[in-house]
Biopython code that builds the backbone (N, CA, C, O; Angstrom):
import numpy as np
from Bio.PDB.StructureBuilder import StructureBuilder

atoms = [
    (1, "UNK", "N", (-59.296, 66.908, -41.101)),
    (1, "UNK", "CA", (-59.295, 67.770, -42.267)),
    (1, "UNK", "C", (-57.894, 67.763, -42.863)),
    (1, "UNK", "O", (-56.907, 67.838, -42.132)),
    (2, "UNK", "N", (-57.791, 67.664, -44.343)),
    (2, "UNK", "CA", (-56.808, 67.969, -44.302)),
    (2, "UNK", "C", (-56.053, 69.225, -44.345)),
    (2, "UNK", "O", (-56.627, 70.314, -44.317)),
    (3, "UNK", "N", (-54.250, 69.050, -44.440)),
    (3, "UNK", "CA", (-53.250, 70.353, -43.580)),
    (3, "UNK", "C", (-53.551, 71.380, -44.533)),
    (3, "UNK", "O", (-53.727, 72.523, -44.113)),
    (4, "UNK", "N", (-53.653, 71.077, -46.032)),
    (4, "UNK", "CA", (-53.456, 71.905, -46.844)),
    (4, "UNK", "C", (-55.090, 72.596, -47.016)),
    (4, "UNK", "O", (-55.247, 73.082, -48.136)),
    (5, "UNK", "N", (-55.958, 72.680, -46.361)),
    (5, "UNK", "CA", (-56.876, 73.192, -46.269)),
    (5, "UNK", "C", (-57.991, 74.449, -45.174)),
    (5, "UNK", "O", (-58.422, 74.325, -44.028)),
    (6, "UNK", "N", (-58.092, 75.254, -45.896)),
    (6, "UNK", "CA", (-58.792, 76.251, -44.883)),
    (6, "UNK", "C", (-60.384, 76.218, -44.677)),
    (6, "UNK", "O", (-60.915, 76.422, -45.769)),
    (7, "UNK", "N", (-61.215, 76.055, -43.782)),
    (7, "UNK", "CA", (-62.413, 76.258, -43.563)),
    (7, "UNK", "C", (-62.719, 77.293, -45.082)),
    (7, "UNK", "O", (-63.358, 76.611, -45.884)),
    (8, "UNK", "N", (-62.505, 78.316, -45.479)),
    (8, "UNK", "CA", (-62.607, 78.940, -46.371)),
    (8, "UNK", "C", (-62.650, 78.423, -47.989)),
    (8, "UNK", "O", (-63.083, 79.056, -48.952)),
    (9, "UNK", "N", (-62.198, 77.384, -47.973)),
    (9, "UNK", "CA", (-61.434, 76.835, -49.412)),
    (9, "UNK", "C", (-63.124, 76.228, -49.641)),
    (9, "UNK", "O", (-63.516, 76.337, -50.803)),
    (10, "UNK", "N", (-64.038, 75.669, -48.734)),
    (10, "UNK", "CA", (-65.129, 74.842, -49.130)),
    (10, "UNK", "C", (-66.000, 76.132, -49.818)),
    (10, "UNK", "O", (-65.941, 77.354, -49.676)),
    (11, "UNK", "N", (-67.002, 75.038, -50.797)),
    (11, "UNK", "CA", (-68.554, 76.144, -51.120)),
    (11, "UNK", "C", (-69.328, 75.745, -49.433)),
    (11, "UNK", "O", (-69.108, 75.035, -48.451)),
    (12, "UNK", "N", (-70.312, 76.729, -49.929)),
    (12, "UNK", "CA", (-71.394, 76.534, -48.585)),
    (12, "UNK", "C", (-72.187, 75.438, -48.403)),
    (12, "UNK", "O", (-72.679, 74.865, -47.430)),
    (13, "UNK", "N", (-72.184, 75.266, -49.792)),
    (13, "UNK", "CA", (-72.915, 73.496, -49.722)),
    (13, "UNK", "C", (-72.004, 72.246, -48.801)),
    (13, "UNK", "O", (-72.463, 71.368, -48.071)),
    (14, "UNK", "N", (-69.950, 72.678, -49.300)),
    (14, "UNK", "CA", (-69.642, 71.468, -48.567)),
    (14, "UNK", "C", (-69.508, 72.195, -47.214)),
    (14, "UNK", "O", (-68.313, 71.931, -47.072)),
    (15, "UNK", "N", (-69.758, 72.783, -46.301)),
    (15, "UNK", "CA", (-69.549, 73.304, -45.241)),
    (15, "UNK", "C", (-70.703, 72.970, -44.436)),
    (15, "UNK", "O", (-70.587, 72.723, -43.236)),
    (16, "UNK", "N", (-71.988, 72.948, -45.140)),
    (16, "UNK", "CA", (-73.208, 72.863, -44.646)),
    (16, "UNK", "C", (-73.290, 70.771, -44.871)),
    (16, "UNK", "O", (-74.031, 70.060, -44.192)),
    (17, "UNK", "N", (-72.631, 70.414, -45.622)),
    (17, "UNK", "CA", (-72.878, 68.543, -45.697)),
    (17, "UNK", "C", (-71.637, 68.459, -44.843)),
    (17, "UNK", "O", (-71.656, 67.343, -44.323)),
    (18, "UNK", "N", (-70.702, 69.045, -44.507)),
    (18, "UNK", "CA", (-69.809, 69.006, -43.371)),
    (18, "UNK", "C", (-70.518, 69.030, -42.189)),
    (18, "UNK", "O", (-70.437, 67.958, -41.589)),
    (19, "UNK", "N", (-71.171, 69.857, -41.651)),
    (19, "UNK", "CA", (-71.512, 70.378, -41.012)),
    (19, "UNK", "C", (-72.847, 69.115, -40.242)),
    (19, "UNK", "O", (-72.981, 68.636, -39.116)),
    (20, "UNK", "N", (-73.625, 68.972, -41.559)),
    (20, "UNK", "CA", (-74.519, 68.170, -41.280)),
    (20, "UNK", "C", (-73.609, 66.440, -40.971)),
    (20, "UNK", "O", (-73.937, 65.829, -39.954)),
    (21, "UNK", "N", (-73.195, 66.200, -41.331)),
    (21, "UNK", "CA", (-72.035, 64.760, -41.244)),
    (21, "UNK", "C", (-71.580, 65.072, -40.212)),
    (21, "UNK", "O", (-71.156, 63.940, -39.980)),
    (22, "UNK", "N", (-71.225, 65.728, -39.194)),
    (22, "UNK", "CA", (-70.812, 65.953, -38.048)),
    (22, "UNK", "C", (-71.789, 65.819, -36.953)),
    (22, "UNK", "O", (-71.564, 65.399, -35.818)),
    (23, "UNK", "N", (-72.922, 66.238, -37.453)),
    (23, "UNK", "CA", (-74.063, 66.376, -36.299)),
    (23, "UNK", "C", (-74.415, 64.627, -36.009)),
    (23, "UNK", "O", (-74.633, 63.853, -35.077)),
    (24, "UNK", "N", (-74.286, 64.650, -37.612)),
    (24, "UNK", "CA", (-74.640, 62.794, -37.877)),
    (24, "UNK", "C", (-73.618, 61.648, -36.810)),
    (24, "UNK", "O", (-73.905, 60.508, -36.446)),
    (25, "UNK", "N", (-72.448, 62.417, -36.534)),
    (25, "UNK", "CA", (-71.407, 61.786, -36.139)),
    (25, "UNK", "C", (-71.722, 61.266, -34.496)),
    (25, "UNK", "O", (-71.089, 60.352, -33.969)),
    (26, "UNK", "N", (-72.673, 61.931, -33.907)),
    (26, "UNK", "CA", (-72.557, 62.366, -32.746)),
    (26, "UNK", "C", (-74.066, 61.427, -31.932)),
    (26, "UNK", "O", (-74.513, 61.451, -30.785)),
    (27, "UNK", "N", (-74.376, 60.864, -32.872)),
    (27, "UNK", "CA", (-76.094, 59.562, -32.909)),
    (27, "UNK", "C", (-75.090, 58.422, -32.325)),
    (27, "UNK", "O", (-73.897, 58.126, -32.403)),
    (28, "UNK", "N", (-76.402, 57.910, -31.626)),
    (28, "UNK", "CA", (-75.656, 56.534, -31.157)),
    (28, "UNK", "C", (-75.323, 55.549, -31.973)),
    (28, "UNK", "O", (-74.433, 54.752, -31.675)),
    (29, "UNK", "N", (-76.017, 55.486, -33.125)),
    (29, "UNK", "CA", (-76.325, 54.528, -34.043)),
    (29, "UNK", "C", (-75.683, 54.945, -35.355)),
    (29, "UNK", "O", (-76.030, 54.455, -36.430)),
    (30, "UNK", "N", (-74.957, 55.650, -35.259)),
    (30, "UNK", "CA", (-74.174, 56.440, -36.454)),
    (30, "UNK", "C", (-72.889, 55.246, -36.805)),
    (30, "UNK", "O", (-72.081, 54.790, -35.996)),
    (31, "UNK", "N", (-73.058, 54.824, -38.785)),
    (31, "UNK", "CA", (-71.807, 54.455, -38.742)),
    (31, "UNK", "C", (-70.405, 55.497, -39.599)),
    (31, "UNK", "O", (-70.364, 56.145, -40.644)),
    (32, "UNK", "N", (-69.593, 55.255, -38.700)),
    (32, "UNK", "CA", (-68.583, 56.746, -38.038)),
    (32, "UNK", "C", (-68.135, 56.371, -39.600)),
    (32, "UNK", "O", (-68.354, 57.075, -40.585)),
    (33, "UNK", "N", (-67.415, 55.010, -39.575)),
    (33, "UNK", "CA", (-66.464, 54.749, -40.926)),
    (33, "UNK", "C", (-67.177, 55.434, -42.605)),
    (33, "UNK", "O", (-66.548, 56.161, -43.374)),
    (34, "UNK", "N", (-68.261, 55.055, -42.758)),
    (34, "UNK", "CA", (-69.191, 55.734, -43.516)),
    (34, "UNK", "C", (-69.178, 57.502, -43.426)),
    (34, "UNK", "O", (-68.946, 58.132, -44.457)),
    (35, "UNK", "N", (-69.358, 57.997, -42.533)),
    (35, "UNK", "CA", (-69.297, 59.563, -42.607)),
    (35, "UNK", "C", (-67.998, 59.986, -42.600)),
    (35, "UNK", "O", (-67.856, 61.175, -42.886)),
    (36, "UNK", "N", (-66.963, 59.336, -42.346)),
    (36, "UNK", "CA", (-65.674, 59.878, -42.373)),
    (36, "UNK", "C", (-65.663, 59.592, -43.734)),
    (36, "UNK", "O", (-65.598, 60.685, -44.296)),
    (37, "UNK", "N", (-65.688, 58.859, -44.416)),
    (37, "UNK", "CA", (-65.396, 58.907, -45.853)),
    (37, "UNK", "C", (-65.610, 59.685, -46.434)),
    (37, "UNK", "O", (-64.928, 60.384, -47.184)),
    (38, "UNK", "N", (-67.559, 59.665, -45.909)),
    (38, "UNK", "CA", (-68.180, 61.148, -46.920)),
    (38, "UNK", "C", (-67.467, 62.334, -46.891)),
    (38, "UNK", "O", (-67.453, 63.033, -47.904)),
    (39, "UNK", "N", (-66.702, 62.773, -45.609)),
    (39, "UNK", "CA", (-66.441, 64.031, -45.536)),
    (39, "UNK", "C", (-64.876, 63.903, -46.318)),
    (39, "UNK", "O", (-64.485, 64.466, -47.341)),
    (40, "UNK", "N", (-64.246, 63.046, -45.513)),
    (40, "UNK", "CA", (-62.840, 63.062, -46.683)),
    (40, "UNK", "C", (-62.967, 63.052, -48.220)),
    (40, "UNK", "O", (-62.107, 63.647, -48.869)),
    (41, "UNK", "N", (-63.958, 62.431, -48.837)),
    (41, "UNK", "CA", (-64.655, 62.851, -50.345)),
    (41, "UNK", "C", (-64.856, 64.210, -50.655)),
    (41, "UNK", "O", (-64.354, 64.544, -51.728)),
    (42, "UNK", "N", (-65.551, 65.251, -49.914)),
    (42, "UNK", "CA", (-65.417, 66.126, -49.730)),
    (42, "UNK", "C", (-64.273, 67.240, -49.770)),
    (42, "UNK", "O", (-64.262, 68.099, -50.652)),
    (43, "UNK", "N", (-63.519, 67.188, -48.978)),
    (43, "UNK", "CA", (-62.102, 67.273, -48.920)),
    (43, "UNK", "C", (-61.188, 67.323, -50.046)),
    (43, "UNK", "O", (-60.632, 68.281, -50.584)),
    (44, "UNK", "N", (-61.161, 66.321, -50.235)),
    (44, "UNK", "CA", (-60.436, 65.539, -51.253)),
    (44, "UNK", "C", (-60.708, 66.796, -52.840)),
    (44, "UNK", "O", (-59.862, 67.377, -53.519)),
    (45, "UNK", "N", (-61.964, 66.800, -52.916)),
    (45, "UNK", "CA", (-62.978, 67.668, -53.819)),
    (45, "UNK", "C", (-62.451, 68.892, -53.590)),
    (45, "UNK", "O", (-62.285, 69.629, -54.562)),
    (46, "UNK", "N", (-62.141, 69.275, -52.468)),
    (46, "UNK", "CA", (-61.620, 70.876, -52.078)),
    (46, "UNK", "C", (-60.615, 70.978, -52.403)),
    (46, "UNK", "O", (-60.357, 72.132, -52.747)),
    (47, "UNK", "N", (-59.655, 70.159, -52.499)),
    (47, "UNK", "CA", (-58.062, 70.472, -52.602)),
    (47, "UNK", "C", (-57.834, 70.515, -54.202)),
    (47, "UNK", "O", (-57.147, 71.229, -54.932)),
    (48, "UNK", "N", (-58.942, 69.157, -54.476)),
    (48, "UNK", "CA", (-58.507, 69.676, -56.228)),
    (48, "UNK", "C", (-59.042, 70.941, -56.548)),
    (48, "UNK", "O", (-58.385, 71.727, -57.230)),
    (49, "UNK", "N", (-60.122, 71.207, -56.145)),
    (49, "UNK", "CA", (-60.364, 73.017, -56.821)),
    (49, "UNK", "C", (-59.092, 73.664, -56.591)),
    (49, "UNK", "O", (-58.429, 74.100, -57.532)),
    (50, "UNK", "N", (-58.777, 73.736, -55.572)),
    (50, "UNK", "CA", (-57.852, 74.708, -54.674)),
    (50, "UNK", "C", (-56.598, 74.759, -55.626)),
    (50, "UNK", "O", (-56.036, 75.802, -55.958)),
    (51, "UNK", "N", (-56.193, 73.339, -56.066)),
    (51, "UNK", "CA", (-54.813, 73.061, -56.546)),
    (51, "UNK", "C", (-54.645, 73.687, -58.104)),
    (51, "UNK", "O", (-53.611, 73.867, -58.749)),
    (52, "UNK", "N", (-55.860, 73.915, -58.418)),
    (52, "UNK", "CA", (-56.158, 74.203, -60.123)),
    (52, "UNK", "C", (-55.295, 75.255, -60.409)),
    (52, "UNK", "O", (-55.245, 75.721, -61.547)),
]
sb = StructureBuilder()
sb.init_structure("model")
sb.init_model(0)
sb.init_chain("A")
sb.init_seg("    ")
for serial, (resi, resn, name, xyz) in enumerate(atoms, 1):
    if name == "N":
        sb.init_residue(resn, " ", resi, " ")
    sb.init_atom(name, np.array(xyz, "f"), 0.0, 1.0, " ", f" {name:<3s}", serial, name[0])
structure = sb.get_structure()
């Protein structure tokens, strides 16, 4: 996650596709590089609100 970010800063939607991308993380057959992106997209999305 990144530093400049609080569990708080997300909507419930990205907390809950967080949330779900994590569960995803944890399949045998999961590709990791793919969900890390999604969630750093995510992220990424949070900090610009945050920074406004």
């Amino acid at each position: 996650m990144a530093s400049d970010l609080n569990f708080s800063d997300f909507t419930r939607g990205e907390k809950a596709a967080i949330a779900s991308l994590t569960a995803r993380m944890a399949l045998p057959r999961a590709n990791l590089t793919k969900l890390k992106r999604r969630i750093e997209r995510i992220e990424q999305d949070a900090l610009r609100r945050k920074k406004k």
